[in-house]
KOLLUM-805694 format. One record per atom (N, C-alpha, C): atom name; residue number from 1; residue in three letters; x, y, z. Coordinates in nm, 2 decimals. Layout:
<sites>
SITE   atom     n   res       c1       c2       c3
SITE     CA   NUM   ALA        X        Y        Z
...
</sites>
This chain:
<sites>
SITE   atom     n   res       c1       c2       c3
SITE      N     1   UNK     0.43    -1.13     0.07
SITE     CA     1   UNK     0.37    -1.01     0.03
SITE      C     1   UNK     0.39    -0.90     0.14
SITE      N     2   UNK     0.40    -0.80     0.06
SITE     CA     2   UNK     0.47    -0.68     0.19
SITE      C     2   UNK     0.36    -0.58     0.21
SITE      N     3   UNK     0.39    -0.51     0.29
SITE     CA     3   UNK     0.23    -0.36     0.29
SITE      C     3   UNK     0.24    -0.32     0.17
SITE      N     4   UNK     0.10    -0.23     0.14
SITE     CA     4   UNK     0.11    -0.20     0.04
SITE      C     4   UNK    -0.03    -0.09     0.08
SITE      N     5   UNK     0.01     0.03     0.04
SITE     CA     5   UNK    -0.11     0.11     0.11
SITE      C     5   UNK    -0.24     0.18    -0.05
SITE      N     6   UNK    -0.33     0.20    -0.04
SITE     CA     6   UNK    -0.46     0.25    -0.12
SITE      C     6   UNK    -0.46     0.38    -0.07
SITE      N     7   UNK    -0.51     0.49    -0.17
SITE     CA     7   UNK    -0.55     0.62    -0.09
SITE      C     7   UNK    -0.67     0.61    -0.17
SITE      N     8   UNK    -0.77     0.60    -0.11
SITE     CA     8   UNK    -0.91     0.56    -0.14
SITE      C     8   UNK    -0.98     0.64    -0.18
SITE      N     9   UNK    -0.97     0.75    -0.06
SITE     CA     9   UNK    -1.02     0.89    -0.05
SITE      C     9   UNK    -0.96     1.01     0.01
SITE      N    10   UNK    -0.94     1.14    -0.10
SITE     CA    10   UNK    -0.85     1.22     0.03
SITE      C    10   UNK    -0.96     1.38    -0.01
SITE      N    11   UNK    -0.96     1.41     0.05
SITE     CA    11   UNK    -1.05     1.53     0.10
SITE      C    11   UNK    -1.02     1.61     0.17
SITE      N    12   UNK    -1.04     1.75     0.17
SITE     CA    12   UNK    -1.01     1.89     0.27
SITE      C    12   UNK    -1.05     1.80     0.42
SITE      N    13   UNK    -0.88     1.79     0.50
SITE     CA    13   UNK    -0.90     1.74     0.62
SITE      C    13   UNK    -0.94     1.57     0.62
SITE      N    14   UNK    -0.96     1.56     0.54
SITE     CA    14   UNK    -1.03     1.36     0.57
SITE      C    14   UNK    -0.90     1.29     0.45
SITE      N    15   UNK    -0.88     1.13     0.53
SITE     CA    15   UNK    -0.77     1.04     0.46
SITE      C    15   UNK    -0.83     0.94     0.44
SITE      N    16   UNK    -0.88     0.85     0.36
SITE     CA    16   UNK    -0.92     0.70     0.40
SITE      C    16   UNK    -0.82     0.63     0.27
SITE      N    17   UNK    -0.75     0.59     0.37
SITE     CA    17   UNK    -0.65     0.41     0.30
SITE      C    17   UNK    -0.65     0.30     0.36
SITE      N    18   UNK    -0.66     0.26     0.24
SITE     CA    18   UNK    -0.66     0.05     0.21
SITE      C    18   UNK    -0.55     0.03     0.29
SITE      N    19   UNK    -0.54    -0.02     0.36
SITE     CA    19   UNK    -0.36    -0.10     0.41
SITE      C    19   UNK    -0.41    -0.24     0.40
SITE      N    20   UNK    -0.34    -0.25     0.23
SITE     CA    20   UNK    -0.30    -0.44     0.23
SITE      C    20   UNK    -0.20    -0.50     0.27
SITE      N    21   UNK    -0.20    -0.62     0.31
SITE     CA    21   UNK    -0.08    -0.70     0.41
SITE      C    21   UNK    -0.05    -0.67     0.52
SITE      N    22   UNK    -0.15    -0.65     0.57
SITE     CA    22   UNK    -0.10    -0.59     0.78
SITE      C    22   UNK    -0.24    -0.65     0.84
SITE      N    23   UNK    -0.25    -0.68     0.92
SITE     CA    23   UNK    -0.37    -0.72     1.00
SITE      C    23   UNK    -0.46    -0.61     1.06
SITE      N    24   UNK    -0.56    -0.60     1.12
SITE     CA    24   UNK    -0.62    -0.52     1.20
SITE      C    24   UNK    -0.54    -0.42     1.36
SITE      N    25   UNK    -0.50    -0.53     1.41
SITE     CA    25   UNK    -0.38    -0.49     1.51
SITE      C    25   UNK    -0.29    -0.37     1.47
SITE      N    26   UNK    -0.22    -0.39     1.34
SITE     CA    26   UNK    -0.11    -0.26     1.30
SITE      C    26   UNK    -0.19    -0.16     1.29
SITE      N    27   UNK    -0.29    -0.18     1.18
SITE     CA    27   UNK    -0.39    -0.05     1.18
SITE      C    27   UNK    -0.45    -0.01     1.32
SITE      N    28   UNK    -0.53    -0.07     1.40
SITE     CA    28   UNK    -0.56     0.00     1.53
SITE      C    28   UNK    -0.45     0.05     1.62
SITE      N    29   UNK    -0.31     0.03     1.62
SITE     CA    29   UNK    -0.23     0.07     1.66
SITE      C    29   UNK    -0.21     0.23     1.60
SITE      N    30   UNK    -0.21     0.20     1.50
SITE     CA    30   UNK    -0.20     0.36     1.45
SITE      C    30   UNK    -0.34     0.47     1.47
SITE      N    31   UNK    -0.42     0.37     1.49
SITE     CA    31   UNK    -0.53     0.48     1.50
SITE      C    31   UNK    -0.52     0.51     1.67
SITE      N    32   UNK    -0.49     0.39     1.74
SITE     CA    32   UNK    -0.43     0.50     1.89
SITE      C    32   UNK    -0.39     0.55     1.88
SITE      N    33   UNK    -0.27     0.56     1.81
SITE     CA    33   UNK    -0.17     0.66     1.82
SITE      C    33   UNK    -0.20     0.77     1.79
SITE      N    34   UNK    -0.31     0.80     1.66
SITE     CA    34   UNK    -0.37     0.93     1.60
SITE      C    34   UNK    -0.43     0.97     1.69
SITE      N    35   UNK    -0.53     0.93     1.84
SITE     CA    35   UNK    -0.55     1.01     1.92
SITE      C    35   UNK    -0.52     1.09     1.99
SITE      N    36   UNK    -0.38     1.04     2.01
SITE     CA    36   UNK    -0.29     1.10     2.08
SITE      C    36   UNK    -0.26     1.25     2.04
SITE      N    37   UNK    -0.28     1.28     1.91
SITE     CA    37   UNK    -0.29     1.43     1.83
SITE      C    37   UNK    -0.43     1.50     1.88
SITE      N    38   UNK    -0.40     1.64     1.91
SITE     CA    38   UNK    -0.51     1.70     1.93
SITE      C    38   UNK    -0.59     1.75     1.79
SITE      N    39   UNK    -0.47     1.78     1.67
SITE     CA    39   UNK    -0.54     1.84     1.54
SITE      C    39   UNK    -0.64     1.69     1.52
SITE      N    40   UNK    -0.65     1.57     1.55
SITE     CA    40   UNK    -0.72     1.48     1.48
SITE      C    40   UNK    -0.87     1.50     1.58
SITE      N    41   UNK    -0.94     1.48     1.45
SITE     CA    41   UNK    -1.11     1.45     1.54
SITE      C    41   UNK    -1.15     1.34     1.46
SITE      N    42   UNK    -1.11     1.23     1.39
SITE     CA    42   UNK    -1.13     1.09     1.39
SITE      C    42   UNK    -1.04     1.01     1.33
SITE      N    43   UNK    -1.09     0.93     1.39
SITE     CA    43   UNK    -0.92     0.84     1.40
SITE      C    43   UNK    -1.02     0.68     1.41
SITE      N    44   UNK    -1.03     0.60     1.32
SITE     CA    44   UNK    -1.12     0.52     1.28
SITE      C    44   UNK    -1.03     0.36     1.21
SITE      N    45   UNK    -1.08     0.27     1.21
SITE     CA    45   UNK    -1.07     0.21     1.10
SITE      C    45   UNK    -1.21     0.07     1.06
SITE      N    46   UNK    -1.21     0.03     0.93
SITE     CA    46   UNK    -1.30    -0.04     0.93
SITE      C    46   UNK    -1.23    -0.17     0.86
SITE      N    47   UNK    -1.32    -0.27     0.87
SITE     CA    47   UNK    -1.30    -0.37     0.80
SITE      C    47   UNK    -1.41    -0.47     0.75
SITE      N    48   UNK    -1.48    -0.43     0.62
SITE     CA    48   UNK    -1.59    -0.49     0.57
SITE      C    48   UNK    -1.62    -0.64     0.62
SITE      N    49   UNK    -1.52    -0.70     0.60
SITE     CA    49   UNK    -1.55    -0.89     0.64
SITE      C    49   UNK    -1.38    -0.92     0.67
SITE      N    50   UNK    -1.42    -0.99     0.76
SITE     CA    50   UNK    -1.32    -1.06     0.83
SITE      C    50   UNK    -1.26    -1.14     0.76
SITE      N    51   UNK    -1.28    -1.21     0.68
SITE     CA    51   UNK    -1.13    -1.27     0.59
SITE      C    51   UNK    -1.12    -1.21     0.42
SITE      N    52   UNK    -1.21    -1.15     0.41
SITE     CA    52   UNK    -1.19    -1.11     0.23
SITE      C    52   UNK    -1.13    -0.97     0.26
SITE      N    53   UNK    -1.18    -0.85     0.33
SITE     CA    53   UNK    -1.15    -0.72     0.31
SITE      C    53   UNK    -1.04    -0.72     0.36
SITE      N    54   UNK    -0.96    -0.54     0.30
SITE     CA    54   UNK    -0.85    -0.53     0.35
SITE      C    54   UNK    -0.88    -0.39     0.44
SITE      N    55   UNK    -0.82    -0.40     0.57
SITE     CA    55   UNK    -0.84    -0.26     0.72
SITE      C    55   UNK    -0.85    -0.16     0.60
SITE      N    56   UNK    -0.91    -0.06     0.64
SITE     CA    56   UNK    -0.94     0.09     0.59
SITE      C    56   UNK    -0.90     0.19     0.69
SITE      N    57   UNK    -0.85     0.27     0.69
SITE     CA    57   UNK    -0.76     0.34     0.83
SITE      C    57   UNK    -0.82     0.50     0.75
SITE      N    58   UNK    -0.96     0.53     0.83
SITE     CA    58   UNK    -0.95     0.68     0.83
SITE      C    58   UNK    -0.93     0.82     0.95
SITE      N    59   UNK    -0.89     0.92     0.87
SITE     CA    59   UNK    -0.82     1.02     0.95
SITE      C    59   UNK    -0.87     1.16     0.93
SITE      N    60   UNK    -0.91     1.18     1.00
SITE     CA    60   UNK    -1.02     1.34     0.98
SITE      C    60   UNK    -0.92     1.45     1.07
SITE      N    61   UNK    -0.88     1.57     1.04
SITE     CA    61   UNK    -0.84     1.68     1.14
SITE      C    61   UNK    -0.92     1.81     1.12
SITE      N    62   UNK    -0.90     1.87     1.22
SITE     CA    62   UNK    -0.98     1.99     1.30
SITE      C    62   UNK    -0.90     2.05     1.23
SITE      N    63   UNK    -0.76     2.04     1.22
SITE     CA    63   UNK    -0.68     2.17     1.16
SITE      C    63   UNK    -0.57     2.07     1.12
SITE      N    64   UNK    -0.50     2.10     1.03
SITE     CA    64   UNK    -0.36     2.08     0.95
SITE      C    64   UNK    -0.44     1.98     0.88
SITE      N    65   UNK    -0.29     1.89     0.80
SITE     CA    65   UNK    -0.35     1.78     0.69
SITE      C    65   UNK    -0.30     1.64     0.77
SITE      N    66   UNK    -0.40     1.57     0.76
SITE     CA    66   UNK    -0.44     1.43     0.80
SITE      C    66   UNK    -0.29     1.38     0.74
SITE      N    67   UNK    -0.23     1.35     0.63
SITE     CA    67   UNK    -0.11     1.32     0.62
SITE      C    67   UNK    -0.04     1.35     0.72
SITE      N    68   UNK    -0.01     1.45     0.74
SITE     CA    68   UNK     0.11     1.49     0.89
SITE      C    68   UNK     0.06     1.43     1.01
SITE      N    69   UNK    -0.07     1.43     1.02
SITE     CA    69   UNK    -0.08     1.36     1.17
SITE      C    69   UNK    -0.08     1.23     1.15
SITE      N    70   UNK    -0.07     1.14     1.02
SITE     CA    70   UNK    -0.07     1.04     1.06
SITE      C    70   UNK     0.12     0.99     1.02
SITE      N    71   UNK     0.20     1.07     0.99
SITE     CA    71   UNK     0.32     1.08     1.01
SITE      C    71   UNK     0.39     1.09     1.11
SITE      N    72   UNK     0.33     1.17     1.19
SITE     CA    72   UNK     0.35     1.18     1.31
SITE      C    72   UNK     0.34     1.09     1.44
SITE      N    73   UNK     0.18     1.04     1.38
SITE     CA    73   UNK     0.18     0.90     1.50
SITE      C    73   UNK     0.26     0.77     1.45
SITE      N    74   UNK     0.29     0.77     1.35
SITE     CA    74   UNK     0.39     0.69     1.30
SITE      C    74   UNK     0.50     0.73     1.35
SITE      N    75   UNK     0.56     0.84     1.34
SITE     CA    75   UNK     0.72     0.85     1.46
SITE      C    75   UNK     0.66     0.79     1.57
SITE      N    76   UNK     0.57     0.86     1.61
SITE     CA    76   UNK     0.59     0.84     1.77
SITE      C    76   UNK     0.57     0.66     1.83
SITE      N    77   UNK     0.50     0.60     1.73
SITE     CA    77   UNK     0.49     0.45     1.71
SITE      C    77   UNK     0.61     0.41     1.73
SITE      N    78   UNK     0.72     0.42     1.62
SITE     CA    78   UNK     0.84     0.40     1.59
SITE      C    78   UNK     0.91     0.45     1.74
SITE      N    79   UNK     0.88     0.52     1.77
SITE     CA    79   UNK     0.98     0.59     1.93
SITE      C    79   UNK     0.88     0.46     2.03
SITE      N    80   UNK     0.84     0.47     2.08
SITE     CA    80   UNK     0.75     0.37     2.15
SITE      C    80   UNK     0.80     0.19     2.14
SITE      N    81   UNK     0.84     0.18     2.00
SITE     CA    81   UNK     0.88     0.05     1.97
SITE      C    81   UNK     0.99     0.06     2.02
SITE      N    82   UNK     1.09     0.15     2.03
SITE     CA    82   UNK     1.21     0.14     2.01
SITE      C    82   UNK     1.22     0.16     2.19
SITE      N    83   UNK     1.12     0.20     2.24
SITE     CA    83   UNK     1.18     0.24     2.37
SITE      C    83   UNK     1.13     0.04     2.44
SITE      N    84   UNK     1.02     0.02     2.35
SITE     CA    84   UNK     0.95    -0.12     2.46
SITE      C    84   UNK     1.09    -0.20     2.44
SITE      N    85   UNK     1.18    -0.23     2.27
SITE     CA    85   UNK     1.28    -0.34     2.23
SITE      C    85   UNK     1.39    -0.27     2.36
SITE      N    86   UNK     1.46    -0.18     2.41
SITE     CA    86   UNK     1.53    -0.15     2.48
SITE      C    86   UNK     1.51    -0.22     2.60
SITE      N    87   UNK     1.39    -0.17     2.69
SITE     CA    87   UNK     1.32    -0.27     2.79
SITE      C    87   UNK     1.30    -0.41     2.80
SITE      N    88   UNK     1.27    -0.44     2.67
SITE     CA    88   UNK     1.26    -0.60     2.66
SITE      C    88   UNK     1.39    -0.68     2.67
SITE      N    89   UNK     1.53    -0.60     2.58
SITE     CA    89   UNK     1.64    -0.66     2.59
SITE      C    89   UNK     1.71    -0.67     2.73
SITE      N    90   UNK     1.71    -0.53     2.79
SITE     CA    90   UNK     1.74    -0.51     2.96
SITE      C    90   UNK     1.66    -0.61     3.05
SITE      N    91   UNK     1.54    -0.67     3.02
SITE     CA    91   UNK     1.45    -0.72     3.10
SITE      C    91   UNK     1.51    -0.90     3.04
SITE      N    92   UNK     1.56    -0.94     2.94
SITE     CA    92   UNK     1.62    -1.06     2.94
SITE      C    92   UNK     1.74    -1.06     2.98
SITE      N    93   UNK     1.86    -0.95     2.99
SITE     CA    93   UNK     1.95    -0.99     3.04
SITE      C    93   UNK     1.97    -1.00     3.19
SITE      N    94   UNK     1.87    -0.94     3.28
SITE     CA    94   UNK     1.85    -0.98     3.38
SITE      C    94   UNK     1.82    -1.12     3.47
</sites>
């Protein structure tokens, strides 16, 4: 089973989605990353029960729309991965 995302709730400024098939890990990764944005003022996620629920990833901004900043910390995720697999490959062929 692959990701699969919920938009739970979307509201002037606030996002809250379900991400099925990902662990807690990928979601809190993204919600670092959302801090990294200054338009965000929460960057959250929850998770009702430890083996039944699925992570809930919410996203509030001061200004613009919670979609874009969480698009954004998604590039910059993807730039980040891409810079660690570079290092990692350099760091085994040494």
């Amino acid at each position: 089973m692959g990701m699969e995302l919920k938009v739970l709730k979307k509201e002037d400024k606030r996002l809250v989605l379900e991400v099925q098939g990902e662990t807690i890990g990928f979601v809190n990764a993204l919600r670092e990353e959302l801090w990294n944005d200054k338009s965000v003022s929460e960057a959250a996620f929850r998770k009702e029960h430890p083996y039944l629920a699925e992570p809930k990833l919410i996203v509030k901004t001061s200004r613009g729309e919670p979609e874009v900043a969480l698009e954004k910390a998604c590039d910059r995720l993807i730039e980040k991965l891409g810079e660690f697999r570079e290092k990692f490959k350099a760091e085994l062929k040494s």
